[in-house]
C-alpha positions, 0 to 999 in steps of 0.5 A, spaced: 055 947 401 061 942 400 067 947 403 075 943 404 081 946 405 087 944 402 094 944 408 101 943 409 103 944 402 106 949 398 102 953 393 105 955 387 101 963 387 098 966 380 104 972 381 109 965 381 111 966 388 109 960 391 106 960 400 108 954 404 104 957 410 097 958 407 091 954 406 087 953 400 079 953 401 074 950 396 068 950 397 062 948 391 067 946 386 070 953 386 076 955 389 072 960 395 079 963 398 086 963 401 088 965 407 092 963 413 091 956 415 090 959 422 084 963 420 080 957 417 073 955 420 073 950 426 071 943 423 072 944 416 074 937 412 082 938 411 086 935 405 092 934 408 098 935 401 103 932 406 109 938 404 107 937 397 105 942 391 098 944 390 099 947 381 093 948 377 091 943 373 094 943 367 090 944 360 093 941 353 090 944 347 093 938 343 090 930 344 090 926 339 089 920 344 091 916 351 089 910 355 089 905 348 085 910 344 085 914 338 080 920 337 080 919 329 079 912 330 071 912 334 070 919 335 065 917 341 064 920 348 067 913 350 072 915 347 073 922 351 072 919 357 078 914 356 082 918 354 080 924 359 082 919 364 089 917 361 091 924 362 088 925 368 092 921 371 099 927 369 096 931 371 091 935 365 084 937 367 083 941 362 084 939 354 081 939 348 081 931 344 084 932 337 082 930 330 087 929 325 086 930 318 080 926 316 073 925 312 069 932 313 065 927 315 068 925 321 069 932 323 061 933 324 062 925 329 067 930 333 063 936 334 057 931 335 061 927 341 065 934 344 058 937 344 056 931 348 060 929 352 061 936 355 054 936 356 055 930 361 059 934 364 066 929 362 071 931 366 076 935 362 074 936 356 072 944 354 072 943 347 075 940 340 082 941 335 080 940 329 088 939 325 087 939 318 085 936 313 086 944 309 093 943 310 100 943 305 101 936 303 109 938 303 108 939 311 103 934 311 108 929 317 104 923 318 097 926 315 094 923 311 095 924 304 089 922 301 084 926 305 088 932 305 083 937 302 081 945 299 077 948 303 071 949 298 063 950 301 063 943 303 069 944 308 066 950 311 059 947 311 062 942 316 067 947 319 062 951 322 056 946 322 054 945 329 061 946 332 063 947 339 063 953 342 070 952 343 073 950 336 081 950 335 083 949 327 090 947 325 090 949 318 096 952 312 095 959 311 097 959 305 092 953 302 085 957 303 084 964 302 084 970 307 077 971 306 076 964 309 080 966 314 076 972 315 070 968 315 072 962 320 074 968 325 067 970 325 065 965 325 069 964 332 074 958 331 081 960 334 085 959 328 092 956 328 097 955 322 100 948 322 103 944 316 105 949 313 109 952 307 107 959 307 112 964 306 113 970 311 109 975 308 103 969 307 103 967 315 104 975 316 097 976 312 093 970 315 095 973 322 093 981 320 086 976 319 086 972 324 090 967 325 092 967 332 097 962 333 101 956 330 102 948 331 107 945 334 113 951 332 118 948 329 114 941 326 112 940 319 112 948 317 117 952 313 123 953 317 126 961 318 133 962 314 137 968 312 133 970 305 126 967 307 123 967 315 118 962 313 113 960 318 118 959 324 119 967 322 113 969 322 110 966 329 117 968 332 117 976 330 110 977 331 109 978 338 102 975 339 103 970 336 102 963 341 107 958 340 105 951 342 111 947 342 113 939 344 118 939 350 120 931 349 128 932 347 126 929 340 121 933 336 126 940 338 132 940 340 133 943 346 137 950 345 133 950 338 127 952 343 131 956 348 133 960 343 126 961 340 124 963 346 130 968 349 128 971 341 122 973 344 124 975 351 118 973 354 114 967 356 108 970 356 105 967 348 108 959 349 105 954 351 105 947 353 103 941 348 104 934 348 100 932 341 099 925 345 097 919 342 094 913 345 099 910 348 099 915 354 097 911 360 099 905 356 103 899 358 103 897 350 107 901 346 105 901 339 098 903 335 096 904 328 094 910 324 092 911 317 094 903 316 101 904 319 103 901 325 107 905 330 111 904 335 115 908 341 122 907 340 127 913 343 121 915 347 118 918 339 112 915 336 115 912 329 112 909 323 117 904 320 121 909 316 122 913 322 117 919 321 115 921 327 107 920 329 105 925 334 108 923 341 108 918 347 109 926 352 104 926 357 104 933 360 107 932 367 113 930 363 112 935 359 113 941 365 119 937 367 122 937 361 121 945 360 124 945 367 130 941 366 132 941 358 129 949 357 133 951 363 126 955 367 125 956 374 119 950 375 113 955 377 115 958 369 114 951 366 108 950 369 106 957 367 106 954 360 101 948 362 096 952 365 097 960 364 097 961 358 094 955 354 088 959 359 088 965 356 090 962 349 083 959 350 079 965 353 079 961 359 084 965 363 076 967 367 074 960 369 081 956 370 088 956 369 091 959 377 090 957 383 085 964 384 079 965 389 072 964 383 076 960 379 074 953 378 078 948 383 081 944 378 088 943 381 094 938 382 098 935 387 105 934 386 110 931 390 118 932 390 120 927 384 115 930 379 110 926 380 102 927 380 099 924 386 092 927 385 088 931 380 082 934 382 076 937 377 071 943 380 074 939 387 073 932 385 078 928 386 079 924 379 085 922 380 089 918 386 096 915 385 096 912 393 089 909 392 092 906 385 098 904 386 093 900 393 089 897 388 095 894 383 098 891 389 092 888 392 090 885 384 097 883 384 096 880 391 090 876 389 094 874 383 100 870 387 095 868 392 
């Protein structure tokens, strides 16, 4: 049995509460107890976190990309791991590769390389979010007008066909009927609204059905106003109704946020997105989508006519920034990286907090913000010291 314990750092507690003079123990890729670092074994193996903070690992339920690569482009298991480990690298232990409306077609290439690459046991990845393309081409954002569709018997056919255990979609309530709802529900598929037009009382209906959350509040989606609540409306005043918002100062402004929030009353239902594209992990900060290149300008991904692309957000800035521009004491903005998109999920049992039976996905953060090392079921995927060791040795090589 392969049992290390993890010491001399700060545990962020799945209460919030965070514990300086307790050990964390792994043992087989799960987290086996934690206890007073004078209770551990003679002779087990330490990690050392240096006054750091151990978190759970955190987990995006919208990946559009990372590390130079874009899903929609080469829906392969190569794809995934290259991506996969762009993020690892912030922190993200757990997400699920994003498929922008496309093709019916390329959604069976997704499910076909998700199904795969989680049967290799890539790092990170725990299933698949299908956006689109059964959107309002109103809201359509950067999406592909032509290959917006109807959900007709061919749709559902490579919805459902050979998917993912764990399938999210991304779709406007307001463009299918809520029999289809019903029957993707059924069916098992976790149900956001997105893209949206749809009125009050449409996005209220589709969430007695079964839809559970939204997309991206905010963006691409009918706005709350005094005579009609639209989208915003809706997910706002239904208290189960999950949230995923886009921390990065530009998609929402801040106090847009806090008043959503404080709307709520609680934190329990936001979560934590980035809507990443493949300049994530990239020093090259430009790509193309759909024919149109995007470049990152004011830290936004845009096309040429300023139409924002998805996001050059990866999710450690993301927490930082529910820190700093939400105002939320640190160990709640982590809670919207790792807690709650858990329990959105269904996974609250297997990740999300630093729990004993849990899987040992965490991370190390320093006081600056930065991740030092991520860990995956107890194995170490990223070291930012070991990195930073190889490029100044490259570096090294090169002036030599």
């Amino acid at each position: 049995m392969t049992l290390f314990a993890f010491v001399n750092g700060v545990l962020l507690l799945p209460d919030g509460s965070q514990a300086e003079d307790l050990a964390l123990i792994v043992a087989d890729g799960k987290i086996a107890s934690i206890e007073p670092r004078a209770s551990l074994p003679s002779g087990i193996a330490i990690a050392d976190l240096q006054g750091n903070r151990l978190a759970p690992g955190f987990i995006d339920i919208q990946v559009n990309g990372g590390g130079g690569v874009l899903f929609n482009d080469a829906p392969t298991v190569d794809s995934i791991r290259k991506i996969a480990a762009a993020h690892h690298r912030f922190g993200t232990t757990a997400f699920l590769p994003t498929l922008i409306t496309d093709h019916l077609g390329k959604i069976q290439q997704a499910y076909a390389a998700v199904n795969t690459a989680i049967s290799e046991g890539v790092p990170g990845v725990v299933g698949v979010h299908i956006e689109g393309p059964f959107l309002n081409i109103r809201r359509r954002g950067i999406h592909d007008a032509s290959k917006i569709a109807r959900l007709d018997e061919a749709g559902l056919e490579a919805v459902l066909h050979s998917r993912p255990a764990l399938t999210m979609m991304t779709l406007a309530p307001e463009c299918v009927s809520m029999d289809q709802i019903r029957m993707l529900k059924a069916a098992g598929l976790l149900l956001c609204a997105g893209h949206s037009e749809g009125s009050y009382a449409e996005i209220s209906e589709s969430f007695a059905c079964g839809v559970m959350g939204v997309t991206h509040l905010f963006n691409a989606m009918s706005q709350l106003s005094g005579r009609e609540p639209g989208v915003v409306g809706a997910a706002l005043a239904s208290e189960d109704c999950w949230c995923g918002i886009i921390v990065d100062g530009v998609h929402v402004h801040p106090v847009t946020l806090r008043l959503a929030i404080k709307s709520r009353g609680s934190l329990d239902r936001f979560v934590l997105v980035t809507d990443a594209m493949p300049t994530i992990g990239q020093a090259e900060k430009r790509f193309t989508l759909n024919g149109q290149e995007i470049r990152v300008r004011g830290g936004a991904c845009q096309n040429s006519r300023g139409r924002l692309a998805g996001s050059d957000l990866d999710m450690a800035t993301a927490v930082a920034n529910a820190s700093t521009l939400l105002g939320l004491k640190l160990p709640e903005a982590i809670r919207l990286a790792t807690a709650n998109p858990a329990k959105m999920l269904g996974l609250e049992s297997h990740i999300g907090s630093l729990r004993p039976g849990l899987d040992a996905d965490m991370i190390e953060i320093a006081a600056d913000g930065t991740v030092r090392k991520t860990w995956i079921k107890g194995r170490l995927v990223w070291d930012w010291q070991a990195e930073h060791a190889s490029a100044c040795q490259e570096a090294l090589l090169t002036c030599s």
